[in-house]
C-alpha positions in Angstrom: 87.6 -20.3 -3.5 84.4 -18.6 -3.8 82.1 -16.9 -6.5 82.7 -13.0 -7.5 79.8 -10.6 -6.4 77.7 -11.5 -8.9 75.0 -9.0 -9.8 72.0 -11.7 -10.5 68.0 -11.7 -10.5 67.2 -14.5 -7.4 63.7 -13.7 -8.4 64.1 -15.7 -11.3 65.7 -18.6 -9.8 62.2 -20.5 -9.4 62.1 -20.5 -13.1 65.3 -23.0 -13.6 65.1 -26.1 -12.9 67.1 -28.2 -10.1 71.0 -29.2 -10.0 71.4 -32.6 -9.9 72.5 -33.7 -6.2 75.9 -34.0 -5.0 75.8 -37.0 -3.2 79.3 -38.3 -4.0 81.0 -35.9 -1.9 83.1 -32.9 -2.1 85.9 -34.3 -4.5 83.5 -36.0 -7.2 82.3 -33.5 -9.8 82.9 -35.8 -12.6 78.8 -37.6 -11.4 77.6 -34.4 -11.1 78.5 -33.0 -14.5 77.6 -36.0 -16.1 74.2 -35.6 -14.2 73.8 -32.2 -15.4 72.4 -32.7 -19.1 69.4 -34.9 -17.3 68.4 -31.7 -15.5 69.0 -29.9 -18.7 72.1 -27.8 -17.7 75.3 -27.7 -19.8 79.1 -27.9 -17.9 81.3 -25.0 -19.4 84.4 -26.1 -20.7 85.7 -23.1 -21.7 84.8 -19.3 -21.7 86.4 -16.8 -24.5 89.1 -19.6 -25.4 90.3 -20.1 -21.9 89.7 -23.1 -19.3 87.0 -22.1 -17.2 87.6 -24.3 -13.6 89.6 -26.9 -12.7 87.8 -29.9 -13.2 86.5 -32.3 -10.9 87.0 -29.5 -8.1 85.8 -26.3 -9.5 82.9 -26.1 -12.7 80.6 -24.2 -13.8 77.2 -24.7 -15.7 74.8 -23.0 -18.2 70.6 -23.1 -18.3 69.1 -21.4 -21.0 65.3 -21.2 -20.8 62.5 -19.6 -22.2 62.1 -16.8 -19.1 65.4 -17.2 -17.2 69.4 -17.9 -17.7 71.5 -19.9 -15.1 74.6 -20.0 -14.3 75.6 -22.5 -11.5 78.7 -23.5 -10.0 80.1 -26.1 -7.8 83.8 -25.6 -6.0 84.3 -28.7 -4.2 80.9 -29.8 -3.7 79.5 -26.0 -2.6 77.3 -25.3 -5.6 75.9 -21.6 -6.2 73.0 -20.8 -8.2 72.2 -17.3 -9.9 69.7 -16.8 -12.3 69.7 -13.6 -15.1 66.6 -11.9 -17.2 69.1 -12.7 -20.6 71.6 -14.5 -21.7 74.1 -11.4 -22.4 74.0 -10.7 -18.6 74.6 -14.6 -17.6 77.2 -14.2 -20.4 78.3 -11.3 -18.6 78.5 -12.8 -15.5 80.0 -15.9 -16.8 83.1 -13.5 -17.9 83.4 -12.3 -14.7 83.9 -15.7 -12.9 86.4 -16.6 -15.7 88.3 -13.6 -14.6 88.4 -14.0 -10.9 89.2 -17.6 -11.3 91.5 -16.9 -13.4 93.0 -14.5 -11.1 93.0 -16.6 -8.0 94.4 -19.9 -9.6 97.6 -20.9 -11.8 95.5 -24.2 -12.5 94.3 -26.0 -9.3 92.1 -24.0 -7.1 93.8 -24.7 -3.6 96.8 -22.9 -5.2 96.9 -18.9 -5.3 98.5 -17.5 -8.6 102.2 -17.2 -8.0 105.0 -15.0 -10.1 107.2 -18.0 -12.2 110.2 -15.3 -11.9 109.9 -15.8 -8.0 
């Protein structure tokens, strides 16, 4: 499963600061989110009171800095970075990843979304 289009600013991406590495493999996001406070971004639990990912295999992660806003993401080791001017466009963004997630997935992300009446 892969990112939306998401409209970011790559320009700004020098100004956050690194992921920590995923050297545990694909199926291990549990290191890498623990890592992530150390590098001073924050794993996303939730977005707008609904799971956002599927946790070890797909998460997401906030920077908020003084110049630039991250939002990251790792879906089975394949970790995206895009970086945004303010925090209402990472925001923005952020809500837009909840939605195609949510649109792809009925809670594991190597399963599409499938009618329960079918």
């Amino acid at each position: 499963m892969s990112d939306p289009d998401i409209r970011d600013h790559p320009s700004l991406q020098a100004l956050l600061p690194d992921l920590p590495a995923d050297r545990w493999g694909p199926l291990s996001g549990f290191p890498w989110i623990d890592r992530l406070p150390e590098t001073g971004w924050t794993a996303i639990t939730y977005w707008e009171a609904r799971p956002l990912g599927v946790w070890p295999h797909q998460i997401a992660a906030h920077y908020d800095g003084d110049r630039a806003f991250g939002l990251a993401t790792n879906i089975h080791g394949d970790v995206a970075v895009h970086a945004f001017p303010t925090r209402e466009e990472r925001d923005a963004a952020t809500r837009l990843l909840a939605e195609h997630w949510a649109s792809r997935t009925n809670g594991s992300p190597a399963q599409p979304r499938r009618n329960p009446d079918t």
